[in-house]
VMD Tcl script that draws the C-alpha trace (Angstrom):
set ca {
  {17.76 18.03 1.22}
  {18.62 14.32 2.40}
  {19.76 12.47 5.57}
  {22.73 10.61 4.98}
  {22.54 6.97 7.39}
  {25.68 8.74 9.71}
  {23.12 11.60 10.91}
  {20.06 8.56 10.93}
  {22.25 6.25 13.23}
  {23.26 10.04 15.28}
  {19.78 10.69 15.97}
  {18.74 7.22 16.71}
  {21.27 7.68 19.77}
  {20.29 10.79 20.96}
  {16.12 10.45 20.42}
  {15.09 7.06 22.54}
  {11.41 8.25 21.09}
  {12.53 8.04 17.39}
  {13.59 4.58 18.39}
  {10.87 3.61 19.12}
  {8.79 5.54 15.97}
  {12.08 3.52 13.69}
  {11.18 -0.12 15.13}
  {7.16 0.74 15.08}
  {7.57 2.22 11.50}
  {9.62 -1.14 10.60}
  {6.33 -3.43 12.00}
  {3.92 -1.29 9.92}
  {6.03 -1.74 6.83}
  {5.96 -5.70 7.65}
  {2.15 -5.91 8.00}
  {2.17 -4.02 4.83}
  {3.87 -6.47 2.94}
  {2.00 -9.29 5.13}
  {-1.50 -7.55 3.76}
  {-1.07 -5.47 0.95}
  {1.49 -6.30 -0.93}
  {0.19 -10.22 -1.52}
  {-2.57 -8.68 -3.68}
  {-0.26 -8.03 -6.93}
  {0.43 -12.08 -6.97}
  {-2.94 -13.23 -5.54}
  {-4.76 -14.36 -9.20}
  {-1.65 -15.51 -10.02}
  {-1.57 -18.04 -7.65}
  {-5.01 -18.28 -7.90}
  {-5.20 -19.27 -11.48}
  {-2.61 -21.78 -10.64}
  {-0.35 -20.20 -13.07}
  {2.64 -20.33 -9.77}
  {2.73 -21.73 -6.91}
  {2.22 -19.88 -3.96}
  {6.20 -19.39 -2.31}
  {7.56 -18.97 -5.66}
  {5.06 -16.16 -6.58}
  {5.75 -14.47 -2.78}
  {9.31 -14.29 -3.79}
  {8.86 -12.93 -6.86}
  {6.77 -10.49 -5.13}
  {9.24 -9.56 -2.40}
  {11.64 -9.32 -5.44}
  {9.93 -7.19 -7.93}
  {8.72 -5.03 -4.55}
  {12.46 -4.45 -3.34}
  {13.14 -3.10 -7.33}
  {10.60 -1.02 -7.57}
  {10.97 0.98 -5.14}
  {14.46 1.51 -5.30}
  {13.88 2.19 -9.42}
  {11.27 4.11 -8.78}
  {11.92 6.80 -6.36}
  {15.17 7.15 -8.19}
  {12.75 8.90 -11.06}
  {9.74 10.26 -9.01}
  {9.07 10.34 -5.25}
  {6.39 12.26 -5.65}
  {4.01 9.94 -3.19}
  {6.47 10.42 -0.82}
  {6.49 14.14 -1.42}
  {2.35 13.94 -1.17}
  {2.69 11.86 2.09}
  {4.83 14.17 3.84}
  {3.27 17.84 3.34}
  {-0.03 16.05 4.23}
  {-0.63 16.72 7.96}
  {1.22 19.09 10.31}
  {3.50 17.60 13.25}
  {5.10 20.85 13.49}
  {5.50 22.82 16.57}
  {7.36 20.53 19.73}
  {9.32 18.10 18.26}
  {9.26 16.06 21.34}
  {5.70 16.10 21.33}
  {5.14 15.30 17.37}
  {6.87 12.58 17.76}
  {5.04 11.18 20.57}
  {2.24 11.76 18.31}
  {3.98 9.82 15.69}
  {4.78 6.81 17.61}
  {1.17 7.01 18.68}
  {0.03 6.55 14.71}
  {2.50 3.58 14.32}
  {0.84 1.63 17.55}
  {-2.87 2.37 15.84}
  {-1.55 1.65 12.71}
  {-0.41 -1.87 13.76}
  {-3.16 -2.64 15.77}
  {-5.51 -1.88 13.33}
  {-3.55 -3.98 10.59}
  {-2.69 -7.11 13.20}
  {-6.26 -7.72 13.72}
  {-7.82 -7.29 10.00}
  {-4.64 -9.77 8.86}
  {-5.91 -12.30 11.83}
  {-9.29 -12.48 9.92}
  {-7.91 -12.74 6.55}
  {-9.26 -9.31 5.32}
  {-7.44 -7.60 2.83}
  {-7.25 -4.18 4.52}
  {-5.66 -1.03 2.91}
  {-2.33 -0.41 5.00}
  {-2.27 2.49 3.18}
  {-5.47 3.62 3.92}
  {-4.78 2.54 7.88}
  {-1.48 4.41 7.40}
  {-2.83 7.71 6.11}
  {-5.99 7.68 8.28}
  {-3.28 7.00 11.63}
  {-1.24 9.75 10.99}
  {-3.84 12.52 10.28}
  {-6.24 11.35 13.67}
  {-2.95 11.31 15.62}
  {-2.14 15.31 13.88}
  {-4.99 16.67 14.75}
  {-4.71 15.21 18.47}
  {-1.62 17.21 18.52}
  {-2.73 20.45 16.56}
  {-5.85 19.94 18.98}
  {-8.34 20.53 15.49}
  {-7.84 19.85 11.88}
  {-6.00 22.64 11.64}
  {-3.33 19.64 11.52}
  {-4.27 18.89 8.10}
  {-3.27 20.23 5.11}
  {-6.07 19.74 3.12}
  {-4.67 20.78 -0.48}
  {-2.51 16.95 -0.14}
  {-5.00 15.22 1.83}
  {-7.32 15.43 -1.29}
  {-5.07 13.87 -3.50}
  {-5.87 10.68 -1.28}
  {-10.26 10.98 -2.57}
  {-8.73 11.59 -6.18}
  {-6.58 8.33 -5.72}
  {-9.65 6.22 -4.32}
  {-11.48 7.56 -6.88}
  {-8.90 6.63 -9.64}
  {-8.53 3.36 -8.32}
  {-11.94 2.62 -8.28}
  {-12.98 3.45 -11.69}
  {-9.95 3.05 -13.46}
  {-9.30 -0.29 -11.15}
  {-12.71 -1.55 -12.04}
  {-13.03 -0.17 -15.73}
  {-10.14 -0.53 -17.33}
  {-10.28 -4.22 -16.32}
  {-13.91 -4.69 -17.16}
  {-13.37 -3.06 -21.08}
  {-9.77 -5.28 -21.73}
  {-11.89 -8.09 -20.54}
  {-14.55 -7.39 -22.79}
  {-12.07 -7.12 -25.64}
  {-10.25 -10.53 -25.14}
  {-13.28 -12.35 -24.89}
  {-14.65 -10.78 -27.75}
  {-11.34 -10.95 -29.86}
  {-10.03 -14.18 -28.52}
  {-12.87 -16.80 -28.33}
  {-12.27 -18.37 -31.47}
  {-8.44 -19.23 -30.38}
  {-7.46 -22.96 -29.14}
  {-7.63 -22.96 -25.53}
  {-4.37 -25.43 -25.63}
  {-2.41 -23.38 -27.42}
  {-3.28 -20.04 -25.91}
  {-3.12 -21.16 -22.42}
  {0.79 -21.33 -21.89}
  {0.92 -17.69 -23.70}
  {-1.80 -16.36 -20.83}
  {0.35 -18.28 -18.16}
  {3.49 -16.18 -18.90}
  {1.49 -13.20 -19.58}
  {0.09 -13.11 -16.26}
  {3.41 -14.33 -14.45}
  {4.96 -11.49 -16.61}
  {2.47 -8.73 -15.35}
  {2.15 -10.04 -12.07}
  {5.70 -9.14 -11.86}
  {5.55 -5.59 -13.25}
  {2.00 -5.01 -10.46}
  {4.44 -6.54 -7.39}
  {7.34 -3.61 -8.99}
  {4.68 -0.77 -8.96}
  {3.53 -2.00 -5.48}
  {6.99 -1.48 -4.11}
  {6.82 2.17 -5.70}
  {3.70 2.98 -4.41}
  {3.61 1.64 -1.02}
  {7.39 1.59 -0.42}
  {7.44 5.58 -0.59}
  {4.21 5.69 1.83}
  {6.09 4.66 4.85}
  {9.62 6.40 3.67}
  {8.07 9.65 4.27}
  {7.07 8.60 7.90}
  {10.85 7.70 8.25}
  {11.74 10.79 6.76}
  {9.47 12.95 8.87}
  {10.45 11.31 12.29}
  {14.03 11.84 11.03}
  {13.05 15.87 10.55}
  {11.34 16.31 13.94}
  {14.35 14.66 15.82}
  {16.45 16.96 13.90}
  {14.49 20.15 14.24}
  {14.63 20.45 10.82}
  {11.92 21.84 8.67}
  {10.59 19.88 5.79}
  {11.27 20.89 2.15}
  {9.85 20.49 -1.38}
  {13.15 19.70 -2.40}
  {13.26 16.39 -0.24}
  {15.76 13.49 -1.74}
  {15.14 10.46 -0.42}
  {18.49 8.13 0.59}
  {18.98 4.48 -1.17}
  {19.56 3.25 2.11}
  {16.04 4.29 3.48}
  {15.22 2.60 0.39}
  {16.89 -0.38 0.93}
  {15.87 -0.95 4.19}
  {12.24 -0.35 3.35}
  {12.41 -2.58 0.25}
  {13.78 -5.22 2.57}
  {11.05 -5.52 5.14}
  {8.50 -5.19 2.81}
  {9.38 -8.09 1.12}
  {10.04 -9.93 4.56}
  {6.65 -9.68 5.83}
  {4.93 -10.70 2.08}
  {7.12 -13.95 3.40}
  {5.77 -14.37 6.40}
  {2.22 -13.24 6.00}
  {1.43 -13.18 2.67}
  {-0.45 -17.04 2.25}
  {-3.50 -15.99 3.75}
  {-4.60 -12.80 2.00}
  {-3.71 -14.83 -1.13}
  {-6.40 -17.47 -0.44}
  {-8.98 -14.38 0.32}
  {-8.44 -12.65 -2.92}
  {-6.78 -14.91 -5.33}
  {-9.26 -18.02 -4.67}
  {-12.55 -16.83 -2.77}
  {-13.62 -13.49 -4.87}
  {-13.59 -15.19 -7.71}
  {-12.92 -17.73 -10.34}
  {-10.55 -16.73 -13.01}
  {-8.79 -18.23 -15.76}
  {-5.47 -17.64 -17.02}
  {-6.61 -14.87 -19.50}
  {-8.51 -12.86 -16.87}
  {-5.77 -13.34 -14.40}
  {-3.52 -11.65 -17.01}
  {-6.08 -8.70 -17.32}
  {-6.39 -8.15 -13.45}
  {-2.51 -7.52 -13.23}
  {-2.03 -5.56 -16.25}
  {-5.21 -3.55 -14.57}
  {-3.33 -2.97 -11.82}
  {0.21 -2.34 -13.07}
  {-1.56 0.44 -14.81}
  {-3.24 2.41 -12.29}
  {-0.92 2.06 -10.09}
  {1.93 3.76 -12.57}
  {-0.76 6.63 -13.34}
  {-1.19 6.95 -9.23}
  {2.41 7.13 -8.18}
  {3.73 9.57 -11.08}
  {0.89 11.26 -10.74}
  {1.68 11.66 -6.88}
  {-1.80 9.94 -5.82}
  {-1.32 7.98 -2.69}
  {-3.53 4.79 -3.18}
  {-4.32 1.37 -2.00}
  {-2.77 -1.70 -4.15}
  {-5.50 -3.67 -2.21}
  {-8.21 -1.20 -3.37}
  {-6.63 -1.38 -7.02}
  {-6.07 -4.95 -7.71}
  {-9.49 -6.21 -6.03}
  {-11.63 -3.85 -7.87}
  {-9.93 -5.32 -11.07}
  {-10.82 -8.39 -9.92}
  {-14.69 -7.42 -9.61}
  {-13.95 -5.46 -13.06}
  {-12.99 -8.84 -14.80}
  {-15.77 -11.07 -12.82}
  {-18.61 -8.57 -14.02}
  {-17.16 -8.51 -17.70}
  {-17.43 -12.51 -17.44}
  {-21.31 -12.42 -15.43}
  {-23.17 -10.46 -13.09}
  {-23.04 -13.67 -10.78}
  {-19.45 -14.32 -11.23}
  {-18.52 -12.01 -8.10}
  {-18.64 -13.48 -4.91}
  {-20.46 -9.92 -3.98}
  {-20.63 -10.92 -0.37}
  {-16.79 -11.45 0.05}
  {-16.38 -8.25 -2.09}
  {-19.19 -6.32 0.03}
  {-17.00 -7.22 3.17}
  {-13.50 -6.08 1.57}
  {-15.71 -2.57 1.04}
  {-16.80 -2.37 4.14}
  {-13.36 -3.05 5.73}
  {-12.03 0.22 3.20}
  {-14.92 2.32 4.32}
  {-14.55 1.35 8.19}
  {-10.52 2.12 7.98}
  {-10.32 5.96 7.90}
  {-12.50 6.88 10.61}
  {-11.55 3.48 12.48}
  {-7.95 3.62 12.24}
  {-8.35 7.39 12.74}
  {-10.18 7.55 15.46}
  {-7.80 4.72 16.65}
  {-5.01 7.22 15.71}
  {-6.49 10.18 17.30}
  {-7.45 8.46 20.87}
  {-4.09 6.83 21.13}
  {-1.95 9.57 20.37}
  {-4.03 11.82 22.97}
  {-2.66 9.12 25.44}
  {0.43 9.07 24.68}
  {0.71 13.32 24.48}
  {-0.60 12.61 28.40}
  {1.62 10.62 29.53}
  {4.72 10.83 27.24}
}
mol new
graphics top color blue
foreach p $ca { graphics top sphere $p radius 0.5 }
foreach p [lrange $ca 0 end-1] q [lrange $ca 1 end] { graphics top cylinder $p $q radius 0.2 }
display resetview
């Protein structure tokens, strides 16, 4: 099952609510790429292998392809993202709910991007929509809980593969390659890490891009009074259009999260820069195939913190990396609670 762009535009008309969840929905996707998204070019800027607005638009780039390339194969994130919490029942209603999510969502993204934190909007995503579910199911009888765990078995993946895997090819290329001449093997690590750079900024757009398709998809379905299938197909224009603002707000926003990860964590050279995206690219191919909603933020800066301890215990800026942790733990219950609070307003007055 699929929604061609005639019925999108149809319900648009007819749905002033769904509007409003579209254009909210559009925002979040924005402070996603303003937040999130820089992380897959942020040691390669840092190393000073690009420059910053040539690596953003390789990022918006490589973001807009993968996720077209991407869900053309597999959407199974998507298909995760969508059987996770229940909005059924009153359409009018769940999509009150809905629009309530995208307003915590936002505000809960807005104000971490103001401080320069690195924030998981996929974290602030999934914790929005399940507080704002089980406002409306009145209990957590709004969430399925078979999906939702697929979220701990992503953070937990992303963690340990995140940190790991970049911590042991770290340990191998300073072992291995020590003895080479820095002159000569420093263009080769430039390209490398431009090259996977690249390839993390194409599974970003995968992984993230699907996230907030499924909340397009799912306001779509509750305008529509249409039940939700296994057998979902997502549309290249939904694809398109969220490839398009993702890569808008990594324009706009994208510079300061850069300076946060890419130059404050820590100090990397060219090598380790290489080993922090090819880290990432990684995971984040294992996640999405494997239908594992995670955090690109979560996955490239424990790399990060993989390659620093590989290098020397004190090579981690722990207390900017203690603050990034805190702002992951603080997001599910905060944005949830956010969620949950604002969508029993809006189910009041709506």
């Amino acid at each position: 099952m699929t929604v061609d762009i005639a019925q999108f535009i149809a319900a648009l008309g007819s749905n002033p609510i769904l509007v409003a969840v579209f254009l909210l929905n559009i925002g979040v996707i924005a402070v996603n790429g303003a937040t999130d998204a820089p992380n897959a070019i942020a040691t390669v800027v840092g190393t000073r292998s690009m420059r910053p607005t040539p690596a953003i638009l390789m990022a918006a780039t490589c973001n807009f392809l993968g996720l077209l390339i991407i869900t053309l194969i597999s959407a199974a994130v998507a298909n995760t993202m969508l059987h996770m919490v229940d909005f059924g029942g009153d359409s009018h209603q769940a999509l009150v709910a809905l629009m309530a999510a995208m307003v915590a969502i936002i505000v809960w993204g807005v104000v971490t991007w103001y401080f320069g934190i690195p924030t998981s909007s996929s974290h602030s995503l999934i914790a929005g929509i399940t507080g704002a579910a089980i406002a409306l199911q009145g209990g957590f009888a709004g969430v399925n809980w078979g999906e939702w765990m697929k979220v701990i078995y992503g953070i937990l993946l992303s963690t340990f593969m995140g940190f790991g895997l970049a911590w042991l090819i770290a340990k191998f290329m300073r072992k291995y390659c020590t003895g080479l001449d820095r002159q000569k093997s420093e263009p080769f690590f430039r390209w490398a890490q431009i090259i996977t750079a690249a390839t993390a900024a194409f599974m970003h757009g995968a992984q993230d891009g699907q996230k907030f398709m499924s909340v397009f998809m799912l306001a779509v379905m509750l305008a529509m009074g249409a039940n939700l299938s296994d057998d979902m197909i997502m549309p290249v224009w939904l694809m398109v259009l969220c490839a398009l603002n993702l890569g808008l707000g990594t324009a706009l926003g994208g510079k300061k999260i850069i300076k946060n990860v890419g130059l404050n964590m820590v100090k990397l050279e060219k090598y380790q820069g290489f080993v922090v995206s090819l880290s990432s690219t990684i995971c984040l191919a294992v996640s999405t195939f494997a239908g594992l909603p995670v955090s690109s933020t979560h996955v490239n800066t424990t790399a990060i913190m993989g390659v620093g301890r590989a290098k020397a215990r004190n090579a981690v800026k722990w207390d900017v990396a203690i603050n990034m942790i805190k702002t992951w733990i603080l997001t599910f219950p905060g944005c949830g609670i956010l969620g949950y609070l604002t969508a029993l307003l809006f189910l009041a007055i709506l």
